[in-house]
PDB file of N, CA, C and O in Angstrom:
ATOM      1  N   UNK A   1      99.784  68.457 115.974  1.00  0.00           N
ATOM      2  CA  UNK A   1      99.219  69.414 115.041  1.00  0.00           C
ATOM      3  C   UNK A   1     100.112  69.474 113.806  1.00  0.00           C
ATOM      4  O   UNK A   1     101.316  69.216 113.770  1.00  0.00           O
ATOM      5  N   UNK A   2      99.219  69.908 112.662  1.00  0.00           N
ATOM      6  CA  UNK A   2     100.433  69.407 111.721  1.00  0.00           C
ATOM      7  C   UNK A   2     100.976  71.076 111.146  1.00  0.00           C
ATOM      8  O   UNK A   2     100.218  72.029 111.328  1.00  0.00           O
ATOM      9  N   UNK A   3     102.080  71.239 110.587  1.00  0.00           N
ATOM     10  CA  UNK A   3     103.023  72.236 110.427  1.00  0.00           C
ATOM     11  C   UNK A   3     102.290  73.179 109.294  1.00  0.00           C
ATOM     12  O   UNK A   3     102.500  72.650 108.202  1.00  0.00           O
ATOM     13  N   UNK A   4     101.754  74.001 109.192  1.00  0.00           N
ATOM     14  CA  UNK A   4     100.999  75.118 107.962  1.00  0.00           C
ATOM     15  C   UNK A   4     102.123  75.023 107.145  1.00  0.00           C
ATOM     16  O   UNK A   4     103.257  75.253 107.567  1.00  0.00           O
ATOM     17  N   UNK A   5     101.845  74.659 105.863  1.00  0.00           N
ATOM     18  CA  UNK A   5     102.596  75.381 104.811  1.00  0.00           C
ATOM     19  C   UNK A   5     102.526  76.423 104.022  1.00  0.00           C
ATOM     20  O   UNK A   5     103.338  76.732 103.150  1.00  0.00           O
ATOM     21  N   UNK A   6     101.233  77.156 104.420  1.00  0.00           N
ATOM     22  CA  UNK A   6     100.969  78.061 103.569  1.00  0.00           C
ATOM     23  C   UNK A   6     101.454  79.735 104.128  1.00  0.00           C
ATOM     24  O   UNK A   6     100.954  80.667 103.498  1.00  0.00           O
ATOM     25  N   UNK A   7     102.236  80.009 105.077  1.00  0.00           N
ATOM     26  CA  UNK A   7     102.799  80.611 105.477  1.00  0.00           C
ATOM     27  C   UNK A   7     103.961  81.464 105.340  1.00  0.00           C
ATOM     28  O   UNK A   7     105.024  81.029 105.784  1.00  0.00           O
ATOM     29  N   UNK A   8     103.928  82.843 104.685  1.00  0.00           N
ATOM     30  CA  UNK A   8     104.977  83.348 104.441  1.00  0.00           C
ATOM     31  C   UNK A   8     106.081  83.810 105.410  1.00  0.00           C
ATOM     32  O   UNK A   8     105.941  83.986 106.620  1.00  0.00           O
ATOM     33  N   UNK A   9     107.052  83.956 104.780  1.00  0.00           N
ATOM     34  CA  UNK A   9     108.149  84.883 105.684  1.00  0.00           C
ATOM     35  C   UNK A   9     107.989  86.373 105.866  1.00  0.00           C
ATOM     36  O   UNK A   9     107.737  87.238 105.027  1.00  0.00           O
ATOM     37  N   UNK A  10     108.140  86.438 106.811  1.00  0.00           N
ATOM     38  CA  UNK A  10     107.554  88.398 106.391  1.00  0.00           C
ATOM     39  C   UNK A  10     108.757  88.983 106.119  1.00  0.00           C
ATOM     40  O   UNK A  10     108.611  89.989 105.424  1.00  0.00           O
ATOM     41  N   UNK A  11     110.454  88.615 106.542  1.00  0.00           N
ATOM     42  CA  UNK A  11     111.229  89.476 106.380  1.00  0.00           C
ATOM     43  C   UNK A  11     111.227  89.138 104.349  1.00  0.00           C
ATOM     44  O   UNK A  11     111.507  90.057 103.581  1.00  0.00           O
ATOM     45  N   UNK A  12     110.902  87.854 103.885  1.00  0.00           N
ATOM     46  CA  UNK A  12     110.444  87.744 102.532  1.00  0.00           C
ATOM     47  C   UNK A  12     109.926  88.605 101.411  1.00  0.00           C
ATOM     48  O   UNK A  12     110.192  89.080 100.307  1.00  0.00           O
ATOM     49  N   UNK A  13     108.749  88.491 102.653  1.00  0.00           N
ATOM     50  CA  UNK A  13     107.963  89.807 102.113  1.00  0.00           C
ATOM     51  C   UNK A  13     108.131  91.257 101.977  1.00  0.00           C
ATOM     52  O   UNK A  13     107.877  91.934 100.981  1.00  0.00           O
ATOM     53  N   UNK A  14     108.579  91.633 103.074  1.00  0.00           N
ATOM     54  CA  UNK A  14     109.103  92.778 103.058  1.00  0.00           C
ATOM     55  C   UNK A  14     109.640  92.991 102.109  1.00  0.00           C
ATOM     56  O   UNK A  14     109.280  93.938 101.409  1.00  0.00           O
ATOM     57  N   UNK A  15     110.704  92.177 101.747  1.00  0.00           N
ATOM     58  CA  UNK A  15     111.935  92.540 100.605  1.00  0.00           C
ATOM     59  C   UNK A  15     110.985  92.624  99.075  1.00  0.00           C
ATOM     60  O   UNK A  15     111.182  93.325  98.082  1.00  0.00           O
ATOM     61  N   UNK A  16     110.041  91.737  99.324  1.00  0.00           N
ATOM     62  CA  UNK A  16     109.264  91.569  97.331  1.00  0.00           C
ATOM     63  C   UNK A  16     108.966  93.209  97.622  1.00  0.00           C
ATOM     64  O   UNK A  16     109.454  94.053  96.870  1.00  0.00           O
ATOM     65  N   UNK A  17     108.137  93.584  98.758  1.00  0.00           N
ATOM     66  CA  UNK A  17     107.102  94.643  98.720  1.00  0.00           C
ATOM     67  C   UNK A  17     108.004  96.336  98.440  1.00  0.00           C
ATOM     68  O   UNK A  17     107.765  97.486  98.069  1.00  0.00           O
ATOM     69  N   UNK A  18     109.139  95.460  98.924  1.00  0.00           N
ATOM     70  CA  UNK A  18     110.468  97.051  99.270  1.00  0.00           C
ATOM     71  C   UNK A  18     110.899  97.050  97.330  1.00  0.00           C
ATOM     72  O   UNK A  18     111.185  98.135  96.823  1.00  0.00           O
ATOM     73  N   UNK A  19     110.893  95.937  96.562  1.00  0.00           N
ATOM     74  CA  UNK A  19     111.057  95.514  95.740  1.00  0.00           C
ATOM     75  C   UNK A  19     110.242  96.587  94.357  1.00  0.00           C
ATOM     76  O   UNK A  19     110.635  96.883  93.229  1.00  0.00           O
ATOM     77  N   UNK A  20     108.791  96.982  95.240  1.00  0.00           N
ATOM     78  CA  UNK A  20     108.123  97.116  94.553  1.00  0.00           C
ATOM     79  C   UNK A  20     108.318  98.829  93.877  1.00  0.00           C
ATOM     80  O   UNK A  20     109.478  99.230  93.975  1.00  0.00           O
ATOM     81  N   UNK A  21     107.621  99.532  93.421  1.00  0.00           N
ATOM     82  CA  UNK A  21     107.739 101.081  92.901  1.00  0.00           C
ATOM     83  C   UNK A  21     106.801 101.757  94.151  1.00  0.00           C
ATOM     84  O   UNK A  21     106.096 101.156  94.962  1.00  0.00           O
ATOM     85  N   UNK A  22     107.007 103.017  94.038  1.00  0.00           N
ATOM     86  CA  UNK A  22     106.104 103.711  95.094  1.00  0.00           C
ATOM     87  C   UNK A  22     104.947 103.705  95.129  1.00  0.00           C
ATOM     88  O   UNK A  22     104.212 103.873  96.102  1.00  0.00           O
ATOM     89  N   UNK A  23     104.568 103.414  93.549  1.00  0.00           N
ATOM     90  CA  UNK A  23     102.961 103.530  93.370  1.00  0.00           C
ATOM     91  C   UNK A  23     102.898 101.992  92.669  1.00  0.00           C
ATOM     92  O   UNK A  23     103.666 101.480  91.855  1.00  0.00           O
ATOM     93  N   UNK A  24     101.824 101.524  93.231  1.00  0.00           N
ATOM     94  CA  UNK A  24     101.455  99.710  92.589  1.00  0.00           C
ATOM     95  C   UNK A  24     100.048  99.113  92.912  1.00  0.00           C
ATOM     96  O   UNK A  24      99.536  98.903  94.011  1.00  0.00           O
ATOM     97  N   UNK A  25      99.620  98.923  91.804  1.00  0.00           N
ATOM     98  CA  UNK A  25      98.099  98.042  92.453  1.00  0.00           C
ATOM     99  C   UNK A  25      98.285  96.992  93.430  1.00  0.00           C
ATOM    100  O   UNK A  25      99.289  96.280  93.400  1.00  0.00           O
ATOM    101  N   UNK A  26      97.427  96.864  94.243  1.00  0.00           N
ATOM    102  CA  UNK A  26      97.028  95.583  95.050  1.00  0.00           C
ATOM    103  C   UNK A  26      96.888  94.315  93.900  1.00  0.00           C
ATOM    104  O   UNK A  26      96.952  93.193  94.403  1.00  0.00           O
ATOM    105  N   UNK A  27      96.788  94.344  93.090  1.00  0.00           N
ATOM    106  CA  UNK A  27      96.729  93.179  91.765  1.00  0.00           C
ATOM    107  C   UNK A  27      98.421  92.682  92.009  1.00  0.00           C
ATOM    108  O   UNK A  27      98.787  91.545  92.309  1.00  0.00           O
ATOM    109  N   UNK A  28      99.173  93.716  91.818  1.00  0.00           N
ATOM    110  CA  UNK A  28     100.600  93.521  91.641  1.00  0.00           C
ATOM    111  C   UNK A  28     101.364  92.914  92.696  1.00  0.00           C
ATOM    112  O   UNK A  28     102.194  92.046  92.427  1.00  0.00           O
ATOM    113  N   UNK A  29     101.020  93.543  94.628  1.00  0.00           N
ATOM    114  CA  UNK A  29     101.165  93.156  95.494  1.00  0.00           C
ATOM    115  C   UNK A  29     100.793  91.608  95.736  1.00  0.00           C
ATOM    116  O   UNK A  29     101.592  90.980  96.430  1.00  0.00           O
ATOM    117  N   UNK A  30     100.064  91.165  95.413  1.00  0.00           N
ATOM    118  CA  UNK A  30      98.863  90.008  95.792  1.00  0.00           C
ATOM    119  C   UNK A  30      99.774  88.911  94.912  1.00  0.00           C
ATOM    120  O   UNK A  30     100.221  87.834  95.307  1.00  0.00           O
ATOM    121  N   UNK A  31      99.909  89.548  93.551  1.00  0.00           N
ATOM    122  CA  UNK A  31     100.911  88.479  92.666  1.00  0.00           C
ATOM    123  C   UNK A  31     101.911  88.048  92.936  1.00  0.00           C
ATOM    124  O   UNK A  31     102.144  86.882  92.617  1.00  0.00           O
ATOM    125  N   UNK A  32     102.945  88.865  93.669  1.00  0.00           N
ATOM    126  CA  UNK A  32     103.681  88.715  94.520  1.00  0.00           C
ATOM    127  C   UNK A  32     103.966  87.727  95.422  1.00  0.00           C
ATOM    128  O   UNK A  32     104.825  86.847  95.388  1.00  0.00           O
ATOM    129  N   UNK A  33     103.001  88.032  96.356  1.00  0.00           N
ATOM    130  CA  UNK A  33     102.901  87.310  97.650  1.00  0.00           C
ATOM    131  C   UNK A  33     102.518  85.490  97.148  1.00  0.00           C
ATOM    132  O   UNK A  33     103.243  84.653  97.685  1.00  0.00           O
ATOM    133  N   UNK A  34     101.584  85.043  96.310  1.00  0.00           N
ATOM    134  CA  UNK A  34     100.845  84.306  95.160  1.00  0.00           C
ATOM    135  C   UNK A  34     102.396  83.297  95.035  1.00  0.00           C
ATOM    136  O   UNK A  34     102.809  82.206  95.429  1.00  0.00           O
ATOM    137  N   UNK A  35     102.813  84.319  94.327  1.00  0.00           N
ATOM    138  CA  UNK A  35     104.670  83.814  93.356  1.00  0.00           C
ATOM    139  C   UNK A  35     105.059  83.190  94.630  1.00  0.00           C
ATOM    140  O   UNK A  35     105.169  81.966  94.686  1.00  0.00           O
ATOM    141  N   UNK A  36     105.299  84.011  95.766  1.00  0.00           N
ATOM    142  CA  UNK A  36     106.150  83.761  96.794  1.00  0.00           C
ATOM    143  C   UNK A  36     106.121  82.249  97.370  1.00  0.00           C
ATOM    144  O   UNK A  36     107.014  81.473  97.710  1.00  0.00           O
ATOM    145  N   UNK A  37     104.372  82.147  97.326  1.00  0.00           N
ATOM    146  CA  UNK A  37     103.957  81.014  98.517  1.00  0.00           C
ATOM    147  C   UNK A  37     104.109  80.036  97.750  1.00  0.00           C
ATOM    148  O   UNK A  37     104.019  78.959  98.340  1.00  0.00           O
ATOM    149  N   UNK A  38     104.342  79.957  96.460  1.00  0.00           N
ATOM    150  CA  UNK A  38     104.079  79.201  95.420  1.00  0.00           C
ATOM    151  C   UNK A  38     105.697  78.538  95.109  1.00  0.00           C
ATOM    152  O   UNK A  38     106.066  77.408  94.789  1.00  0.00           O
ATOM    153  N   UNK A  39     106.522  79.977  95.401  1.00  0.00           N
ATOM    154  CA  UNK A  39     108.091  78.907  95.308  1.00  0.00           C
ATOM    155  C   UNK A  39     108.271  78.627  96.982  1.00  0.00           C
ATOM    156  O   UNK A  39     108.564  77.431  96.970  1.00  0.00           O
ATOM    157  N   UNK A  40     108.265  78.938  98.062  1.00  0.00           N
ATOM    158  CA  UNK A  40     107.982  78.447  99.299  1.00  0.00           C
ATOM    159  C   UNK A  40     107.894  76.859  98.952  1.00  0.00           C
ATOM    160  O   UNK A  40     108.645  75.922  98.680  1.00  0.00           O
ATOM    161  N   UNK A  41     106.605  77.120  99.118  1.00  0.00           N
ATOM    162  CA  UNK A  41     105.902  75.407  99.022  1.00  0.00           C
ATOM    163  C   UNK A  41     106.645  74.611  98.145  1.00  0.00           C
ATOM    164  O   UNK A  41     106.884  73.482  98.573  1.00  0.00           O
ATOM    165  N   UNK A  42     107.280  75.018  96.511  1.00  0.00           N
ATOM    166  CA  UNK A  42     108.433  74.050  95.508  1.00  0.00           C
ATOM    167  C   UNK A  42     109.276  73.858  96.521  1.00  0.00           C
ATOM    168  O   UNK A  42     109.333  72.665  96.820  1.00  0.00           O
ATOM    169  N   UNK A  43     110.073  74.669  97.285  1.00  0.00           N
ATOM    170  CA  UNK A  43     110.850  74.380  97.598  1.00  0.00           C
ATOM    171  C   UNK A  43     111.327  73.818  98.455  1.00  0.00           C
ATOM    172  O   UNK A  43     112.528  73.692  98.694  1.00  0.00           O
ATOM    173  N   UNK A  44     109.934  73.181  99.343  1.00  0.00           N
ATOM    174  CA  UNK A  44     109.701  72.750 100.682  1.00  0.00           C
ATOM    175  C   UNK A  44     109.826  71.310  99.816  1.00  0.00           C
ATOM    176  O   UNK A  44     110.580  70.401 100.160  1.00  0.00           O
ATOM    177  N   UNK A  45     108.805  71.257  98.432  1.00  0.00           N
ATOM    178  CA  UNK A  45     108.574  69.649  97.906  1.00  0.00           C
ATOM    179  C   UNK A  45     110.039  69.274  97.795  1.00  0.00           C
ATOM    180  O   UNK A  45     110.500  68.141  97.930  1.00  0.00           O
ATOM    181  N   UNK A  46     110.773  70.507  97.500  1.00  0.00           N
ATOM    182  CA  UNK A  46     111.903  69.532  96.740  1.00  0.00           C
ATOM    183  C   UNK A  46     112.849  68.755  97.779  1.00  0.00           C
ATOM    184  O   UNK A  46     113.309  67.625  97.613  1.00  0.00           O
ATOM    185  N   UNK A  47     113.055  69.643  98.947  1.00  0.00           N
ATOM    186  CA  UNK A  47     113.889  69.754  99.805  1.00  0.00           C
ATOM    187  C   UNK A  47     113.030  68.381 100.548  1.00  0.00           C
ATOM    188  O   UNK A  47     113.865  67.660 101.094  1.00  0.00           O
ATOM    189  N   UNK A  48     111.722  67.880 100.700  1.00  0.00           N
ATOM    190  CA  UNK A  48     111.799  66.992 100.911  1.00  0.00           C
ATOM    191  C   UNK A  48     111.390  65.805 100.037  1.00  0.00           C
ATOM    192  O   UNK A  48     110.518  64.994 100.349  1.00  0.00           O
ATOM    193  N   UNK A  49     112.054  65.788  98.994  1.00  0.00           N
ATOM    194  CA  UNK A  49     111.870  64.837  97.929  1.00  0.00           C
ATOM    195  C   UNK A  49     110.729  64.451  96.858  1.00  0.00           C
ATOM    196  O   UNK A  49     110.760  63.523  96.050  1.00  0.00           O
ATOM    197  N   UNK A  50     109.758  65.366  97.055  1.00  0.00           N
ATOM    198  CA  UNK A  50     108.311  65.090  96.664  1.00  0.00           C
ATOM    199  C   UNK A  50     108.953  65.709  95.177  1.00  0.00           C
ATOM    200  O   UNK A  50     108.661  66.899  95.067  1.00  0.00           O
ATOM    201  N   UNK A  51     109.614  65.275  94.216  1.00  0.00           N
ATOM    202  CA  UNK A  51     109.628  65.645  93.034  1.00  0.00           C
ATOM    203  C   UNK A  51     109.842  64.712  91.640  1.00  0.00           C
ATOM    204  O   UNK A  51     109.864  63.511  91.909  1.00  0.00           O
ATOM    205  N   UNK A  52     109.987  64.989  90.354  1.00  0.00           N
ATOM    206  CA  UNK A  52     109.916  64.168  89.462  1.00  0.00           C
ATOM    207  C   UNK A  52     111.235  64.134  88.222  1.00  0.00           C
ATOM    208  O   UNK A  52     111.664  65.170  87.715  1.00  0.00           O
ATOM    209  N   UNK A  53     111.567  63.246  87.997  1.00  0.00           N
ATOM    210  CA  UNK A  53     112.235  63.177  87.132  1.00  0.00           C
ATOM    211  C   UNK A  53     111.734  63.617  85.990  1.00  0.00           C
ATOM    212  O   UNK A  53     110.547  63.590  85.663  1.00  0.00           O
ATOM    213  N   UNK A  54     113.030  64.205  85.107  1.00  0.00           N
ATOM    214  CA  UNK A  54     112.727  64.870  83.522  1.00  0.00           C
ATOM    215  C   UNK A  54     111.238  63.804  82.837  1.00  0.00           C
ATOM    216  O   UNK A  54     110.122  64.168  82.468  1.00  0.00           O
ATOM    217  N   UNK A  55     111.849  62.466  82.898  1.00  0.00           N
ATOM    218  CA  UNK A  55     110.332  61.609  82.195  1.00  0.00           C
ATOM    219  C   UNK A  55     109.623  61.164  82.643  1.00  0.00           C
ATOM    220  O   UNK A  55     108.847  60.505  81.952  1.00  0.00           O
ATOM    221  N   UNK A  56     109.436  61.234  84.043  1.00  0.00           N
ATOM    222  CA  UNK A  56     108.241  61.474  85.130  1.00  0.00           C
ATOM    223  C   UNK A  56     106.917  63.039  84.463  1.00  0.00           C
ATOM    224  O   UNK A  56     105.730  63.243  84.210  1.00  0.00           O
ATOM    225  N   UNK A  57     107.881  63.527  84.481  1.00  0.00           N
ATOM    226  CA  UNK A  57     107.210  65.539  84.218  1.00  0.00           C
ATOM    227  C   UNK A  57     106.828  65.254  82.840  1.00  0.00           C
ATOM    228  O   UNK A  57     105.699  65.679  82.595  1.00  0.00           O
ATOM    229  N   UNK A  58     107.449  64.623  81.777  1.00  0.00           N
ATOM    230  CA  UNK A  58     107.044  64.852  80.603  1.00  0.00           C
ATOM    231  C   UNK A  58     105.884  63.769  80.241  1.00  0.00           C
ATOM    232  O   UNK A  58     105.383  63.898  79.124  1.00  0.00           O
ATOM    233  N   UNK A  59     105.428  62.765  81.028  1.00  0.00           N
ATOM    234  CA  UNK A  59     104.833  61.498  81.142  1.00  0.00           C
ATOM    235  C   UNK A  59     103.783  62.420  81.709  1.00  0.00           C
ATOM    236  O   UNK A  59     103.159  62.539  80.655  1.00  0.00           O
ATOM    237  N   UNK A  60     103.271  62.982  82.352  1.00  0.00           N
ATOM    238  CA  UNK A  60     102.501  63.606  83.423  1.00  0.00           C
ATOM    239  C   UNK A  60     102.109  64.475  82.135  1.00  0.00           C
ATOM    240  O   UNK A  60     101.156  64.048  81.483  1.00  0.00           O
ATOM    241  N   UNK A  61     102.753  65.678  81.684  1.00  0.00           N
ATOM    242  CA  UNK A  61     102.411  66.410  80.983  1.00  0.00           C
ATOM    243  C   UNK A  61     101.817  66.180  80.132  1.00  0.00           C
ATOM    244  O   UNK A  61     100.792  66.842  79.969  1.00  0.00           O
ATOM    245  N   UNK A  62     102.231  64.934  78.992  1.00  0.00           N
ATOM    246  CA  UNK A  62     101.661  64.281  78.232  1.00  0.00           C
ATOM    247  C   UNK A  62     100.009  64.027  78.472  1.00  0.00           C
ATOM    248  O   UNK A  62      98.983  64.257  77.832  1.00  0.00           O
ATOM    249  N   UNK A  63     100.330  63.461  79.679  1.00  0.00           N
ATOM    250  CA  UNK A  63      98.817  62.961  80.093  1.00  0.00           C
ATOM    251  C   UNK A  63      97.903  64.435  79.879  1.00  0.00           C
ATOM    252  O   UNK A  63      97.023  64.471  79.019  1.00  0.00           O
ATOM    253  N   UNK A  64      98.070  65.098  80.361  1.00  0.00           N
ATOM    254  CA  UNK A  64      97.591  66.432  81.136  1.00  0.00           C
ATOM    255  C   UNK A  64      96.845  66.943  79.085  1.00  0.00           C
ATOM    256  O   UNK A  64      95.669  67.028  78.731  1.00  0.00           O
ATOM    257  N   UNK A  65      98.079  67.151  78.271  1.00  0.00           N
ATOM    258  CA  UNK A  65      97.747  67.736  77.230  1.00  0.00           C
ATOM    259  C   UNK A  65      96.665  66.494  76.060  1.00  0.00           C
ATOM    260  O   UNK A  65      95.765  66.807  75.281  1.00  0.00           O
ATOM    261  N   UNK A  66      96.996  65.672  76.245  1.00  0.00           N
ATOM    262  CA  UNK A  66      96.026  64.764  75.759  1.00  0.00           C
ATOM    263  C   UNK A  66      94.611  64.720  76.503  1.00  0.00           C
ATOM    264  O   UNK A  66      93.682  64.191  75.892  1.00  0.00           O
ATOM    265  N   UNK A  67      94.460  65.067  77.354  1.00  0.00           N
ATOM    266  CA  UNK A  67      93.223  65.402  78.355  1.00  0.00           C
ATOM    267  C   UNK A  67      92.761  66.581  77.895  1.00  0.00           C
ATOM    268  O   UNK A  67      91.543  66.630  78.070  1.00  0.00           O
ATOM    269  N   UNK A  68      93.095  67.342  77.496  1.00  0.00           N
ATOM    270  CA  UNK A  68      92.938  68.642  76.741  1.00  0.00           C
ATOM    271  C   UNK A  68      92.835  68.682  75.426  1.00  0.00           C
ATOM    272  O   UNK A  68      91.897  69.319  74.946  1.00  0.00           O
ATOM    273  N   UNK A  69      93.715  68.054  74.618  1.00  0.00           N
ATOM    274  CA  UNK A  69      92.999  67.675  73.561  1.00  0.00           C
ATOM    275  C   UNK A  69      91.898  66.611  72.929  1.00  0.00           C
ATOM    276  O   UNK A  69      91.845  66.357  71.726  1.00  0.00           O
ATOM    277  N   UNK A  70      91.261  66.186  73.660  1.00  0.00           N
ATOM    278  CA  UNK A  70      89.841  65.159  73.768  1.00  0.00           C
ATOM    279  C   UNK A  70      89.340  66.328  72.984  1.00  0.00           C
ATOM    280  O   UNK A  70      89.683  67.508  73.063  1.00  0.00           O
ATOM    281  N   UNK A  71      88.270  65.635  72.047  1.00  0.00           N
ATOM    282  CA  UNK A  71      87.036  66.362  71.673  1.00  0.00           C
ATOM    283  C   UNK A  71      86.356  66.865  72.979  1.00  0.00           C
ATOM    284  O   UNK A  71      86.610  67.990  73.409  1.00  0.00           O
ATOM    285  N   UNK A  72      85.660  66.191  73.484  1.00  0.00           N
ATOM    286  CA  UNK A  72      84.754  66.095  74.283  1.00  0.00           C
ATOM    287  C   UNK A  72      85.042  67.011  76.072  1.00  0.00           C
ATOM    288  O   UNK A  72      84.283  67.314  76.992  1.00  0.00           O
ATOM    289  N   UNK A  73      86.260  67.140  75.869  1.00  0.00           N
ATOM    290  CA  UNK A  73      86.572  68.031  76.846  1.00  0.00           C
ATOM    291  C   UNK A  73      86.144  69.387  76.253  1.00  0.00           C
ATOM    292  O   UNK A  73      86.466  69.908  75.185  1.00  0.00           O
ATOM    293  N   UNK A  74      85.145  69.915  77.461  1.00  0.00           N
ATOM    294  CA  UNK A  74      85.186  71.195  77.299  1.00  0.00           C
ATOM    295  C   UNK A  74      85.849  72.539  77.745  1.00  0.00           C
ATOM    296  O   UNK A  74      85.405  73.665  77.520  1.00  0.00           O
ATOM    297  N   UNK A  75      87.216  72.155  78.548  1.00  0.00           N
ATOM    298  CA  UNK A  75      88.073  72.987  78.781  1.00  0.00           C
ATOM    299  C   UNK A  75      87.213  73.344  80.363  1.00  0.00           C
ATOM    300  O   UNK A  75      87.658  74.199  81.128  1.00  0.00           O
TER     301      UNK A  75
END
């Protein structure tokens, strides 16, 4: 079976949520948790090598913003 990555830490969590003010939207909570799983998972890529060099990222990016600037893209 293969290993979930999408899985938080709860003592993690705890700490963003203890983090938080007494009073907070569920918008704010949710962003949170969002951020969390989001450096989780970076940090899982990095730790196992899935990452890019400075002109790897800027080669990629490039691509990405020229794809965006097409006429014909409509966003």
């Amino acid at each position: 079976m293969a290993k979930r990555t999408d899985l938080l830490d709860k003592k993690k969590v705890l700490q963003s949520i203890k983090s938080l003010p007494d009073k907070f939207g569920v918008d704010d909570m949710v962003d949170r948790m969002i951020i969390l799983e989001k450096l989780e998972r970076a940090i899982a890529d990095s730790e196992a090598g899935r990452t890019y060099t400075l002109a790897e990222a800027k080669k990629r990016l490039m691509g990405v913003l020229m794809t965006l600037a097409r006429p014909d893209n409509s966003g």
